[in-house]
PyMOL CGO cylinders between C-alpha atoms (Angstrom):
from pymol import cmd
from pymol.cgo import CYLINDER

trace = [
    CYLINDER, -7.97, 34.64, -11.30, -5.94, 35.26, -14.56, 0.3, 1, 1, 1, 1, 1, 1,
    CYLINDER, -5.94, 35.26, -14.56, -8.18, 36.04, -17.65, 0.3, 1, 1, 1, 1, 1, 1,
    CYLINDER, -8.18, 36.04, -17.65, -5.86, 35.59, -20.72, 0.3, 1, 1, 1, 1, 1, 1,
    CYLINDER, -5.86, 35.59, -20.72, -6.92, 37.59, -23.75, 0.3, 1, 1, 1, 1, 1, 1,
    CYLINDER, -6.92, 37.59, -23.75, -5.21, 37.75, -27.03, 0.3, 1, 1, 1, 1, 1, 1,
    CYLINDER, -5.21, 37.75, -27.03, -4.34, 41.37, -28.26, 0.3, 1, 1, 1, 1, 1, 1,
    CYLINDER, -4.34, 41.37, -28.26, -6.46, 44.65, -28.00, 0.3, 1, 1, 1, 1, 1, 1,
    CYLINDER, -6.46, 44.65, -28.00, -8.61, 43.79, -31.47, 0.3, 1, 1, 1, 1, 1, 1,
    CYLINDER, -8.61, 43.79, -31.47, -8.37, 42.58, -35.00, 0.3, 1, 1, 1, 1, 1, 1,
    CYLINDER, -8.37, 42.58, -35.00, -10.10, 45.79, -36.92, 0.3, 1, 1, 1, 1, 1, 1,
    CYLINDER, -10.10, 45.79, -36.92, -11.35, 43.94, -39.96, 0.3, 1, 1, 1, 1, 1, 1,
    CYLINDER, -11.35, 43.94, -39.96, -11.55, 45.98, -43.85, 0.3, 1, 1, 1, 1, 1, 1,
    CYLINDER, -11.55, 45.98, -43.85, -12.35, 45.05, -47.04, 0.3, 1, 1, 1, 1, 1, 1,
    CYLINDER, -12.35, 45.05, -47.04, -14.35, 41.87, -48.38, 0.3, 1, 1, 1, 1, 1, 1,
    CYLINDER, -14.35, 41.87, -48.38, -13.09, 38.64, -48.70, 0.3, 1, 1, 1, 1, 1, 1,
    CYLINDER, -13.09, 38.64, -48.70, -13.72, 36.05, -51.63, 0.3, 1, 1, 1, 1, 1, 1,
    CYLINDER, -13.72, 36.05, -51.63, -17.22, 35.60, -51.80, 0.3, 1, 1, 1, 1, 1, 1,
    CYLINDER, -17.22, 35.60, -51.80, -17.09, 34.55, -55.80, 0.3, 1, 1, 1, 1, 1, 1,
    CYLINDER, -17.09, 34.55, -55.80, -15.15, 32.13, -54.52, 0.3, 1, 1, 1, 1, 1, 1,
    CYLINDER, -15.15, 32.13, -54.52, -18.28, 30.71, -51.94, 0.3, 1, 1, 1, 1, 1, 1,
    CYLINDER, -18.28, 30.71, -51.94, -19.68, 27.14, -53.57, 0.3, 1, 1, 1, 1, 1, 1,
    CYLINDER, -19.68, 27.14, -53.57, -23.33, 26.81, -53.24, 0.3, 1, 1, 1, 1, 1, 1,
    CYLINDER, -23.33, 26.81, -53.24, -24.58, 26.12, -49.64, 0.3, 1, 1, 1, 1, 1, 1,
    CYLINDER, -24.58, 26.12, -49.64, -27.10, 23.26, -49.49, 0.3, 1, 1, 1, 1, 1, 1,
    CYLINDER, -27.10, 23.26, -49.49, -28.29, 23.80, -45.32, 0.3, 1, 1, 1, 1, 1, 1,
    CYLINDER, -28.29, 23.80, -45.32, -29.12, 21.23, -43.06, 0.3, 1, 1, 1, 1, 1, 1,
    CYLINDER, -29.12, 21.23, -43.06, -32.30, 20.57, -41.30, 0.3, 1, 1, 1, 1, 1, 1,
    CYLINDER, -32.30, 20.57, -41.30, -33.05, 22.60, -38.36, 0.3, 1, 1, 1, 1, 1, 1,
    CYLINDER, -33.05, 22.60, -38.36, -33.24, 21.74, -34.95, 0.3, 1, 1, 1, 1, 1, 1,
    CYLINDER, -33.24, 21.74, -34.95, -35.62, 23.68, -33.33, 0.3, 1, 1, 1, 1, 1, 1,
    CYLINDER, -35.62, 23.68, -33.33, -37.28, 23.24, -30.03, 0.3, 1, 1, 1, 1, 1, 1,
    CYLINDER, -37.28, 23.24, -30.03, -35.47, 20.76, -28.21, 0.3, 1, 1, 1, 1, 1, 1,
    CYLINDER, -35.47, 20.76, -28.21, -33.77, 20.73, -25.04, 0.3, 1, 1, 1, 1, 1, 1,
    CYLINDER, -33.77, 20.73, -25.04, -31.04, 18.41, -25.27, 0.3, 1, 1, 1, 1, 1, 1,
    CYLINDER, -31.04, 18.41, -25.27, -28.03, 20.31, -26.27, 0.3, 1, 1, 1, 1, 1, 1,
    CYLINDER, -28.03, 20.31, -26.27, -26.21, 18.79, -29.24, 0.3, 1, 1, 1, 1, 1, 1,
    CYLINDER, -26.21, 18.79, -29.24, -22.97, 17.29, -28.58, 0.3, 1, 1, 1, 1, 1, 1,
    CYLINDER, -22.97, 17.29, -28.58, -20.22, 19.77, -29.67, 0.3, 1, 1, 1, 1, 1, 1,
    CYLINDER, -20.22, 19.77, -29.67, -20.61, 22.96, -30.06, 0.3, 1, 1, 1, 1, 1, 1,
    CYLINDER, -20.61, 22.96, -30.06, -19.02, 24.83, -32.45, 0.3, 1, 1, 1, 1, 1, 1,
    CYLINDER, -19.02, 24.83, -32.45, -20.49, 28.80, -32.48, 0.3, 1, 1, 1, 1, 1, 1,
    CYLINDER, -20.49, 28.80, -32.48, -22.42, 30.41, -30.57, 0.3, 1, 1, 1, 1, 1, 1,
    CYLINDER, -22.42, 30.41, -30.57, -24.91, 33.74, -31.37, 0.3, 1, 1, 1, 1, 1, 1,
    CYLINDER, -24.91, 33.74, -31.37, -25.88, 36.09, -28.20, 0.3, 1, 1, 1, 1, 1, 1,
    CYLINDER, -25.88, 36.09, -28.20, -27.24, 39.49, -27.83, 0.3, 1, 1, 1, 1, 1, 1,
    CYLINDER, -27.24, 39.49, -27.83, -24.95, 42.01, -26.81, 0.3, 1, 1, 1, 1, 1, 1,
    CYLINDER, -24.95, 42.01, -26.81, -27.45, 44.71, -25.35, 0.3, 1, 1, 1, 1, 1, 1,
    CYLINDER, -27.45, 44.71, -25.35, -27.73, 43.72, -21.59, 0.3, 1, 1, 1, 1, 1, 1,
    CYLINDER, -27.73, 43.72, -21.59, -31.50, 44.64, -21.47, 0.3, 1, 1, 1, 1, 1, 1,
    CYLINDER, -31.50, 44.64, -21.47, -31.40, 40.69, -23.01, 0.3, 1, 1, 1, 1, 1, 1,
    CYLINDER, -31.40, 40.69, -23.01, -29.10, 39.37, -20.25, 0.3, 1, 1, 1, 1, 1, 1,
    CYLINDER, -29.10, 39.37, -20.25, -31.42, 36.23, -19.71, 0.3, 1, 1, 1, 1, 1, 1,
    CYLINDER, -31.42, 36.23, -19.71, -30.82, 35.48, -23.20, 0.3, 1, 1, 1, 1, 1, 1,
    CYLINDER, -30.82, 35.48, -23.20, -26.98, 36.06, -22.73, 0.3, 1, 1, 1, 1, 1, 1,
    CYLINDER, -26.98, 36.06, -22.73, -26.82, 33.49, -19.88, 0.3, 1, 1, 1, 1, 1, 1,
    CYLINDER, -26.82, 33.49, -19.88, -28.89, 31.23, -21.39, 0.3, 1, 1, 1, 1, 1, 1,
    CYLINDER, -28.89, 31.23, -21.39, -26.96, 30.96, -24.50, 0.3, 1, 1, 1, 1, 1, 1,
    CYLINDER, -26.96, 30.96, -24.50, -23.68, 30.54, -22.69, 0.3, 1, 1, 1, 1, 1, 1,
    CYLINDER, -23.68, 30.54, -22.69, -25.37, 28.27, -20.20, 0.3, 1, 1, 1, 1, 1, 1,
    CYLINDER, -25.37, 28.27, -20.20, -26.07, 25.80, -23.00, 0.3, 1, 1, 1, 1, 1, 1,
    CYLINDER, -26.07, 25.80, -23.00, -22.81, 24.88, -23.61, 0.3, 1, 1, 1, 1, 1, 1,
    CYLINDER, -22.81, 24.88, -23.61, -22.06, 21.66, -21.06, 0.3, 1, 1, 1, 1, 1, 1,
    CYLINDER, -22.06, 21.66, -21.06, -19.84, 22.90, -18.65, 0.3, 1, 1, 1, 1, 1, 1,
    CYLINDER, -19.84, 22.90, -18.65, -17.22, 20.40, -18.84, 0.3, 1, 1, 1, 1, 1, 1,
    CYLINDER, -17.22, 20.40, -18.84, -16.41, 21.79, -22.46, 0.3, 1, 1, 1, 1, 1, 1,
    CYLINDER, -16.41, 21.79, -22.46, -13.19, 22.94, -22.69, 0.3, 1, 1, 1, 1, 1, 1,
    CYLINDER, -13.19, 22.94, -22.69, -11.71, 25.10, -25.99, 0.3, 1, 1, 1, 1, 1, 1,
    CYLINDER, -11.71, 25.10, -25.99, -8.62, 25.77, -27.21, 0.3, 1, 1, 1, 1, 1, 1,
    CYLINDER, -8.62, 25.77, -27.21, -9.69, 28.86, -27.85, 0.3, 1, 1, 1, 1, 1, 1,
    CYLINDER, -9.69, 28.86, -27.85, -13.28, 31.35, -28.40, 0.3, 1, 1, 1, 1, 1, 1,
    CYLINDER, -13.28, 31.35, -28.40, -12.93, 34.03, -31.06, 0.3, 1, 1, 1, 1, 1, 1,
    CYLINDER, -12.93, 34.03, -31.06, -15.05, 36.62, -30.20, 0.3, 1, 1, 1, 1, 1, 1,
    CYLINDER, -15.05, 36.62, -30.20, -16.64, 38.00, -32.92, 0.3, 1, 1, 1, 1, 1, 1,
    CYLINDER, -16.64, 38.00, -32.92, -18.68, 41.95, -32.37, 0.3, 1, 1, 1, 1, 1, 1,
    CYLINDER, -18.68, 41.95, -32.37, -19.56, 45.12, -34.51, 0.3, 1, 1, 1, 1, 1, 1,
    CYLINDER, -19.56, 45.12, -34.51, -17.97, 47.98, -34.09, 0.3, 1, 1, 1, 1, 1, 1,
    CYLINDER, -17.97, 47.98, -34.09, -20.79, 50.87, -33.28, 0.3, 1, 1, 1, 1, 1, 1,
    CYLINDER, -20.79, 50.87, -33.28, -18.29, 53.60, -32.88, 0.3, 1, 1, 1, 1, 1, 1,
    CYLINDER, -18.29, 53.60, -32.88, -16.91, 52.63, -36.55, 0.3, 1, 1, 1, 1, 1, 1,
    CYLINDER, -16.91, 52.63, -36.55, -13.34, 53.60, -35.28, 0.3, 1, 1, 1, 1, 1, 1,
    CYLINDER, -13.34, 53.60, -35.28, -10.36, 50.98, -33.98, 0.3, 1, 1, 1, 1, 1, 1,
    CYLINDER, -10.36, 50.98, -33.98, -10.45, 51.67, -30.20, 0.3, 1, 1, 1, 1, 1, 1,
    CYLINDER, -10.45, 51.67, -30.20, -11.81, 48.46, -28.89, 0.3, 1, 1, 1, 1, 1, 1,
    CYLINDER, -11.81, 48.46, -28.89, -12.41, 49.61, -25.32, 0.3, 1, 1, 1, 1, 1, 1,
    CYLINDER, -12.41, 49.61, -25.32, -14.97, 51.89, -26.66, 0.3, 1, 1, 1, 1, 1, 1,
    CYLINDER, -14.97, 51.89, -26.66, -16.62, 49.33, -28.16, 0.3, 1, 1, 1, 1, 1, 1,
    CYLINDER, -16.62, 49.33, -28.16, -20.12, 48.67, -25.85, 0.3, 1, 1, 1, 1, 1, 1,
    CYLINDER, -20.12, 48.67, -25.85, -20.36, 45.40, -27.20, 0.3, 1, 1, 1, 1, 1, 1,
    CYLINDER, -20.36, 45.40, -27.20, -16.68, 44.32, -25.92, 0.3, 1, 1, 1, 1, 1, 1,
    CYLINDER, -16.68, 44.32, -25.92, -16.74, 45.62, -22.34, 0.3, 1, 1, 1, 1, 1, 1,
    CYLINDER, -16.74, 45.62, -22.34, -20.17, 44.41, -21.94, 0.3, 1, 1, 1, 1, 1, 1,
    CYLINDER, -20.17, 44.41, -21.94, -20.16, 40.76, -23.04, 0.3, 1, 1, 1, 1, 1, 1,
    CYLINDER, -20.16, 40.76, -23.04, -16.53, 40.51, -22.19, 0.3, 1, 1, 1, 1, 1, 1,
    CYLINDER, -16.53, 40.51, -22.19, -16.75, 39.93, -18.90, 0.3, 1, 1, 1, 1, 1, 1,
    CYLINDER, -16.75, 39.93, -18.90, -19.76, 37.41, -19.02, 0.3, 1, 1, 1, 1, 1, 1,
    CYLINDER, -19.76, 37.41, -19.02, -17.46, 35.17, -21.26, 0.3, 1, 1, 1, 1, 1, 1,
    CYLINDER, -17.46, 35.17, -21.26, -14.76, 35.25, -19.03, 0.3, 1, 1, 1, 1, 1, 1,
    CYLINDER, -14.76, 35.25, -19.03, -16.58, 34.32, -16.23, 0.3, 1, 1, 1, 1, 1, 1,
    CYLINDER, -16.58, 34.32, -16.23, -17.86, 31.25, -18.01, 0.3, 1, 1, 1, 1, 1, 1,
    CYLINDER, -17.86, 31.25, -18.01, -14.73, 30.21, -20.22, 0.3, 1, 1, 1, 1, 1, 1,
    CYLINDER, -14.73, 30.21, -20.22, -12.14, 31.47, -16.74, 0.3, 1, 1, 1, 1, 1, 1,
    CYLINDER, -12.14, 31.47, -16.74, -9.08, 29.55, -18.11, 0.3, 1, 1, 1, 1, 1, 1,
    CYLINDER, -9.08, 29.55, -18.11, -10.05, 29.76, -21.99, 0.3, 1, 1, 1, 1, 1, 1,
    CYLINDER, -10.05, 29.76, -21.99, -8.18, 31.57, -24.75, 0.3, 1, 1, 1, 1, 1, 1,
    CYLINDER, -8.18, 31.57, -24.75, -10.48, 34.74, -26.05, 0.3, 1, 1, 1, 1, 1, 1,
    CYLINDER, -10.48, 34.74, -26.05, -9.72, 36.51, -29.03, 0.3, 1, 1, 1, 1, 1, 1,
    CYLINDER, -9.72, 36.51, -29.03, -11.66, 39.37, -29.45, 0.3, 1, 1, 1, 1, 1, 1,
    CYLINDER, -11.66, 39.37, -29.45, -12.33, 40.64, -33.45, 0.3, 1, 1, 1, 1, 1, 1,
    CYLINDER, -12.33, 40.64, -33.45, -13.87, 44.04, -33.36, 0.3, 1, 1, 1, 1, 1, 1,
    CYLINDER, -13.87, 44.04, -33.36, -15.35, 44.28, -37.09, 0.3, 1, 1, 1, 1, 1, 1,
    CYLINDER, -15.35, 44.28, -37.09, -16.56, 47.04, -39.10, 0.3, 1, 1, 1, 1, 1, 1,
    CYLINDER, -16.56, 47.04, -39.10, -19.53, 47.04, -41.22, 0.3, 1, 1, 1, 1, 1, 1,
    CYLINDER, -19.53, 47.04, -41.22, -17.88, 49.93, -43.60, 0.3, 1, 1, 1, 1, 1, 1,
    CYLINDER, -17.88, 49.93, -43.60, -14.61, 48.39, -44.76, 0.3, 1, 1, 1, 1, 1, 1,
    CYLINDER, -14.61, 48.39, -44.76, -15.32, 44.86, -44.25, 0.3, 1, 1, 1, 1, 1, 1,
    CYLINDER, -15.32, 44.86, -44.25, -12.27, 42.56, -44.98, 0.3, 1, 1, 1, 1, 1, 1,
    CYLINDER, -12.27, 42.56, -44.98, -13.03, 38.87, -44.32, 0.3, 1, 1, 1, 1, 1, 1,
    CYLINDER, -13.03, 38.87, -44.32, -9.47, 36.93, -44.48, 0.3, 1, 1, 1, 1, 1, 1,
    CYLINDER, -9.47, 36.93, -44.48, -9.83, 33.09, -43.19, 0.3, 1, 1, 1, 1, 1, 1,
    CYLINDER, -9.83, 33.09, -43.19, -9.57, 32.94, -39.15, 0.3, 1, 1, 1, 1, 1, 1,
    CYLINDER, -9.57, 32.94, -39.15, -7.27, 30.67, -37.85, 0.3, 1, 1, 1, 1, 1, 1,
    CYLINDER, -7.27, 30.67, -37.85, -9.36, 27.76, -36.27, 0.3, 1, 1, 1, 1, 1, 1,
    CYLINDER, -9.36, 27.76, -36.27, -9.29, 24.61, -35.04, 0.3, 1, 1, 1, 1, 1, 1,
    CYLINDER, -9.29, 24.61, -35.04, -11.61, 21.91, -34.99, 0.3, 1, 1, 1, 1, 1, 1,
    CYLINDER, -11.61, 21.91, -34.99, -11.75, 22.60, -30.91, 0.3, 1, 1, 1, 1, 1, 1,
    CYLINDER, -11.75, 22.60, -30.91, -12.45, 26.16, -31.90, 0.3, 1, 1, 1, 1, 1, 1,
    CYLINDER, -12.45, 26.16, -31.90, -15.58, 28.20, -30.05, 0.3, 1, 1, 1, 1, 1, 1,
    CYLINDER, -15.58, 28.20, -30.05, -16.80, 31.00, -32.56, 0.3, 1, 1, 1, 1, 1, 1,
    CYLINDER, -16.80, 31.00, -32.56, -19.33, 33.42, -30.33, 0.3, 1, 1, 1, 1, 1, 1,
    CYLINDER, -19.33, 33.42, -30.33, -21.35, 36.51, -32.31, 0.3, 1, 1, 1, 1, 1, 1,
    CYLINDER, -21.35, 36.51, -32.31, -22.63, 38.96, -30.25, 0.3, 1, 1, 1, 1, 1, 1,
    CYLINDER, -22.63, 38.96, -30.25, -24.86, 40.34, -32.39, 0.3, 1, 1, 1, 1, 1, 1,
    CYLINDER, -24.86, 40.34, -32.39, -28.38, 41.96, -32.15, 0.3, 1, 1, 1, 1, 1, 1,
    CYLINDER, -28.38, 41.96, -32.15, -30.99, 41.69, -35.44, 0.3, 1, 1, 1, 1, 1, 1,
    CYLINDER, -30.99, 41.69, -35.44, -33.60, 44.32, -36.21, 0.3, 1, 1, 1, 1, 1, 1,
    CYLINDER, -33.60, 44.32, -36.21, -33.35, 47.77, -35.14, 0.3, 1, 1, 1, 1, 1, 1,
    CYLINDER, -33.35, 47.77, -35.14, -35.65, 50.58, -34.84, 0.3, 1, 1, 1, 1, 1, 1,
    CYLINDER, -35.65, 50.58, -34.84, -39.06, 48.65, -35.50, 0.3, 1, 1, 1, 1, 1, 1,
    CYLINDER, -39.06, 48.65, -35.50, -41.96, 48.04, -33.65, 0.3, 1, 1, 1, 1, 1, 1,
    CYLINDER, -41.96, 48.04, -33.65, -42.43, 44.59, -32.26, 0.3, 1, 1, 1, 1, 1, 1,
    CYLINDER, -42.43, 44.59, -32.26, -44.25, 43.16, -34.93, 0.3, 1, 1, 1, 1, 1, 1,
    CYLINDER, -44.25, 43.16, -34.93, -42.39, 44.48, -37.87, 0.3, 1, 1, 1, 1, 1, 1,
    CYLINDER, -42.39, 44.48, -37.87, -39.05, 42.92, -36.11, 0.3, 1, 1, 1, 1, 1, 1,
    CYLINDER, -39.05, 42.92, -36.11, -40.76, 39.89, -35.59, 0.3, 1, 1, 1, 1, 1, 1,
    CYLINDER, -40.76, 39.89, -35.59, -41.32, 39.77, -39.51, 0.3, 1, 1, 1, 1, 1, 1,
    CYLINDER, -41.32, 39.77, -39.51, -37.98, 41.08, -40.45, 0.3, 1, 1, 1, 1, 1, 1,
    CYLINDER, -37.98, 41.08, -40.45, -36.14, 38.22, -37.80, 0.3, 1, 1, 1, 1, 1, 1,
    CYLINDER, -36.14, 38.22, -37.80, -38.03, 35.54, -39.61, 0.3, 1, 1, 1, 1, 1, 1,
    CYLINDER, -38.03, 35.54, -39.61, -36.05, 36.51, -42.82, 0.3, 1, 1, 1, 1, 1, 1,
    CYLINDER, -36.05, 36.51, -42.82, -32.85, 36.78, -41.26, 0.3, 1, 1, 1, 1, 1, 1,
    CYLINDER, -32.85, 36.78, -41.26, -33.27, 33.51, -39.86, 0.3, 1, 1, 1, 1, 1, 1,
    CYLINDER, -33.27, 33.51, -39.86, -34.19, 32.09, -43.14, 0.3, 1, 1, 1, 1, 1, 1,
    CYLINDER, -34.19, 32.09, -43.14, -30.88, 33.41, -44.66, 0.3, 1, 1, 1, 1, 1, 1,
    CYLINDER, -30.88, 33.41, -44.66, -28.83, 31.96, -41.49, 0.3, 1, 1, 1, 1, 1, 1,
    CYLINDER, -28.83, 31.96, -41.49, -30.02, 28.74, -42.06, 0.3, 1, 1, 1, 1, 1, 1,
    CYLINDER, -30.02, 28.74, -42.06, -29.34, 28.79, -45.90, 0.3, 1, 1, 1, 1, 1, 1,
    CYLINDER, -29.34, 28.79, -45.90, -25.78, 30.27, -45.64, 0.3, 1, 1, 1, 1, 1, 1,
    CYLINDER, -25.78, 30.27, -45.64, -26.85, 32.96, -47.91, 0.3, 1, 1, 1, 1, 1, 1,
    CYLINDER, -26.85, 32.96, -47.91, -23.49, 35.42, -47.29, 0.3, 1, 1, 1, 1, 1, 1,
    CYLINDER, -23.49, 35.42, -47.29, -24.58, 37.70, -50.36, 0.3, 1, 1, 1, 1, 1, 1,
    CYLINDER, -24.58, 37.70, -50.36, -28.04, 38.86, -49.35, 0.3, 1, 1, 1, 1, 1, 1,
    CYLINDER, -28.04, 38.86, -49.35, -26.85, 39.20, -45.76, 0.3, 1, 1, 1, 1, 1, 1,
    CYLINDER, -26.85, 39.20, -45.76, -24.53, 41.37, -46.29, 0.3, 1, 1, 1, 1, 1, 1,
    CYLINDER, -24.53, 41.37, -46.29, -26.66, 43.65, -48.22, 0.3, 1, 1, 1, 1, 1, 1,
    CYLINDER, -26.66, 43.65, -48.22, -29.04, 43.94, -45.27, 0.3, 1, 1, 1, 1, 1, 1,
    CYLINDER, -29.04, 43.94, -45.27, -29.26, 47.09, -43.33, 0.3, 1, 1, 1, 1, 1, 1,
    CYLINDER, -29.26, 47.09, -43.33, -29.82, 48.34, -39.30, 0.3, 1, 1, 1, 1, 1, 1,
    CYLINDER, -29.82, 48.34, -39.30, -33.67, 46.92, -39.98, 0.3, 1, 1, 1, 1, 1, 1,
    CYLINDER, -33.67, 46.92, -39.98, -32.96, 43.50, -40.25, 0.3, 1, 1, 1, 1, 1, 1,
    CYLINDER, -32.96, 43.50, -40.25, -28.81, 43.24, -38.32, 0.3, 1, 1, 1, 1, 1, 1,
    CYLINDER, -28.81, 43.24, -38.32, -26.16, 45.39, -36.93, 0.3, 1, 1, 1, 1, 1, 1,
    CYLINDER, -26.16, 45.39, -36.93, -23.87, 43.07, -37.79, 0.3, 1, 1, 1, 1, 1, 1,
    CYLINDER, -23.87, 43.07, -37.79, -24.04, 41.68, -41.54, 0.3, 1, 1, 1, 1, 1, 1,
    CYLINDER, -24.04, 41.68, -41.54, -20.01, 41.46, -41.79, 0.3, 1, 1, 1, 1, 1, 1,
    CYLINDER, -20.01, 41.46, -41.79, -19.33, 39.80, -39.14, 0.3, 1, 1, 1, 1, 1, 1,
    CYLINDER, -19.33, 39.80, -39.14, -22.48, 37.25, -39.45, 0.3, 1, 1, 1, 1, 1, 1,
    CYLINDER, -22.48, 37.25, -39.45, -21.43, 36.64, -42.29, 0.3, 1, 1, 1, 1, 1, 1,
    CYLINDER, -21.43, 36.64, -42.29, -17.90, 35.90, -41.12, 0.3, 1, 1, 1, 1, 1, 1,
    CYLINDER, -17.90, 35.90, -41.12, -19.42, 33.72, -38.53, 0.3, 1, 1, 1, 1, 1, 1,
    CYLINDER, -19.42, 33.72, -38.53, -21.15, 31.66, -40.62, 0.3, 1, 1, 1, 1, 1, 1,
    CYLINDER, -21.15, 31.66, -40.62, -18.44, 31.42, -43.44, 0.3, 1, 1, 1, 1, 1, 1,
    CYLINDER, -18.44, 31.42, -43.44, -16.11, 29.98, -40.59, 0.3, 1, 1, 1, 1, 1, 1,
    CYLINDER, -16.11, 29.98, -40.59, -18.48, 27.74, -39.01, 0.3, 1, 1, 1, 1, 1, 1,
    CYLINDER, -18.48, 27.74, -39.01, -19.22, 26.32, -42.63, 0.3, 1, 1, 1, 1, 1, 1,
    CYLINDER, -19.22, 26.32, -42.63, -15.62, 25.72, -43.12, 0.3, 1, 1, 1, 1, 1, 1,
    CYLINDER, -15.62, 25.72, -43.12, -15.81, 23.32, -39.69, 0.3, 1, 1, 1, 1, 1, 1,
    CYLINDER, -15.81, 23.32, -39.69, -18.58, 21.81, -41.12, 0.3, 1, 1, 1, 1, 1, 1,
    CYLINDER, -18.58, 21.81, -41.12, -20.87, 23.21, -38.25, 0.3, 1, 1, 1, 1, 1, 1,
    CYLINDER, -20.87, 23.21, -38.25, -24.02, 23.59, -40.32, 0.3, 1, 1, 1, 1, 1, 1,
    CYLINDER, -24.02, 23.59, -40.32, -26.77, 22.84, -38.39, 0.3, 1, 1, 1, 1, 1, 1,
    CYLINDER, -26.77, 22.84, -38.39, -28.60, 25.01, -36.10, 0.3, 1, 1, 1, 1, 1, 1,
    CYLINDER, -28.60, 25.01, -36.10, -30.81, 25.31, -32.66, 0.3, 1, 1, 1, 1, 1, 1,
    CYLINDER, -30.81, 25.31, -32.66, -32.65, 28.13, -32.23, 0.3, 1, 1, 1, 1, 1, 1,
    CYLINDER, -32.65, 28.13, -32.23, -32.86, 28.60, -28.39, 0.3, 1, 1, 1, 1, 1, 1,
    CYLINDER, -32.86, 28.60, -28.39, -34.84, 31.96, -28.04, 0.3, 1, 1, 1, 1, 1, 1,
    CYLINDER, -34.84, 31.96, -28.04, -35.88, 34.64, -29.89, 0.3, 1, 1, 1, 1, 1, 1,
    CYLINDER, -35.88, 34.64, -29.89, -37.49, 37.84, -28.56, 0.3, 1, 1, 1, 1, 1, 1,
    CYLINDER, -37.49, 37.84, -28.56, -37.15, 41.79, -29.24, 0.3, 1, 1, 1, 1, 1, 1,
    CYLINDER, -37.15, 41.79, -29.24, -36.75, 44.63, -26.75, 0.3, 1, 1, 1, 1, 1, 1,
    CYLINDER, -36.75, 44.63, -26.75, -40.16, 45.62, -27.14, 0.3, 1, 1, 1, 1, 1, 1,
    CYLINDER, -40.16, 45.62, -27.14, -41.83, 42.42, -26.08, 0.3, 1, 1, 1, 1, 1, 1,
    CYLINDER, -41.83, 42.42, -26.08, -39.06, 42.27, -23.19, 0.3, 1, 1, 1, 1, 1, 1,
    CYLINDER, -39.06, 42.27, -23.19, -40.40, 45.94, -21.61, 0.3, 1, 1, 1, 1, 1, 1,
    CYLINDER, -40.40, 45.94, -21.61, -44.09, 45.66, -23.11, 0.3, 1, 1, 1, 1, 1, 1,
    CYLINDER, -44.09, 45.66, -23.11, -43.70, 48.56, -25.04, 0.3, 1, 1, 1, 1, 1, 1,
    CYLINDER, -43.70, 48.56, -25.04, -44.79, 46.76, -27.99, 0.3, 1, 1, 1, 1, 1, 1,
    CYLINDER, -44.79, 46.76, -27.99, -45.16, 50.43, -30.40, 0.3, 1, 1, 1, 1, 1, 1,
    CYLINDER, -45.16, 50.43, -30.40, -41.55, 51.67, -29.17, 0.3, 1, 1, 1, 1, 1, 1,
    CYLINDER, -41.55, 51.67, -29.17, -38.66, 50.71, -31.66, 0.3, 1, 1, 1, 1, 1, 1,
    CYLINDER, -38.66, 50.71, -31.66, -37.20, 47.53, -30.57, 0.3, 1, 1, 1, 1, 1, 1,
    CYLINDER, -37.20, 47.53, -30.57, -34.49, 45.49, -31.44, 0.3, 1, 1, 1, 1, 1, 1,
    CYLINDER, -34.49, 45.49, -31.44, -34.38, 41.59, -31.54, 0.3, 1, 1, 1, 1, 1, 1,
    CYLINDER, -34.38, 41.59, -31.54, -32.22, 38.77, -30.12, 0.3, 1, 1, 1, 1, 1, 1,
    CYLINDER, -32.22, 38.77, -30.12, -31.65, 35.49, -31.29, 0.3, 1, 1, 1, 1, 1, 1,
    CYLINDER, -31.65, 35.49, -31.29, -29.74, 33.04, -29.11, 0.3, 1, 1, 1, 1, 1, 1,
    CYLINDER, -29.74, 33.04, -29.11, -28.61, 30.25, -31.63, 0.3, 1, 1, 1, 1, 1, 1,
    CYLINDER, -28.61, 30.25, -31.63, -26.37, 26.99, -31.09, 0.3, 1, 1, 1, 1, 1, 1,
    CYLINDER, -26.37, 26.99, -31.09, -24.25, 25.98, -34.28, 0.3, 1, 1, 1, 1, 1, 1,
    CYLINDER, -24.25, 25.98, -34.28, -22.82, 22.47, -34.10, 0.3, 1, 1, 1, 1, 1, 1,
]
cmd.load_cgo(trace, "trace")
């Protein structure tokens, strides 16, 4: 089986045009149900494989009869220097995508939270945007639980200045969420289903150890 994938990895610097954002007036969101909405247009997973349920179920819950034209791939880069196949989040979710999406375009954007630089991505309107991204870091179970509920509140509002100012507590990936969510507004994919939501610390009962938290989350 031929996986195509374009290019090694788009290192992404500087910061792009957010005095240019218009207000973002959000949707209502769809929480709970378990109908699937009909397109999908992004996609949020973890990318630590201790959440591999959440992983599957995320990717499961797009209908498989959809076909893209393409899925960019959108992950942080931990090692905060361009060599993608050093990145843990790219050669772990990789192959999980390819599996799933076999004949599917995938164009993998490694992006740093340092130097961030977000030019428009080229997208169409049959365009599949995933984030692997994990949320709070280095909290105990409850305190991520009250840190996610924040982050989830500025999701849902579009709010691309205060999430970029947030730090390891609260994402690992403000630069390229907010990336996500600035392309996904420009497809007018603004509404939301929150499929799970869960920490590392309530996945191994270690409820006092620093966690971090997962979100799976359906954009359409």
């Amino acid at each position: 089986m031929n996986f195509r994938i374009c290019g090694l990895t788009t290192l992404v610097l500087g910061l792009y045009a957010l005095v240019l954002i218009k207000p973002f007036n959000p949707p209502p969101q769809i929480l709970g149900t378990t109908e699937p909405p009909a397109v999908i247009r992004g996609l949020i997973i973890p990318h630590h494989l201790l959440a591999e349920s959440l992983i599957l179920q995320g990717l499961n819950a797009i209908p498989p009869d959809t076909e893209y034209d393409q899925i960019i791939f959108l992950f942080p880069n931990h090692q905060e220097q361009p060599v993608l196949l050093k990145e843990p989040a790219y050669l772990d979710i990789l192959p999980y995508l390819q599996q799933r999406f076999p004949r599917t375009l995938i164009r993998p954007i490694m992006v740093s939270n340092r130097h961030p630089n977000l030019a428009p991505l080229a997208v169409t309107n049959n365009t599949l945007l995933i984030g692997a991204f994990d949320f709070s870091h280095y909290l105990t179970a409850a305190e991520a639980a009250k840190r996610d509920q924040l982050t989830l509140d500025l999701i849902h509002r579009h709010d691309y200045l205060k999430i970029l100012k947030l730090g390891n507590d609260y994402t690992d990936s403000p630069v390229a969420l907010t990336w996500f969510l600035q392309t996904l507004s420009s497809l007018e994919a603004n509404q939301t289903q929150l499929l799970a939501h869960t920490n590392s610390g309530l996945l191994t009962r270690q409820l006092i150890s620093p966690a971090t938290s997962y979100f799976v989350m359906l954009f359409f």
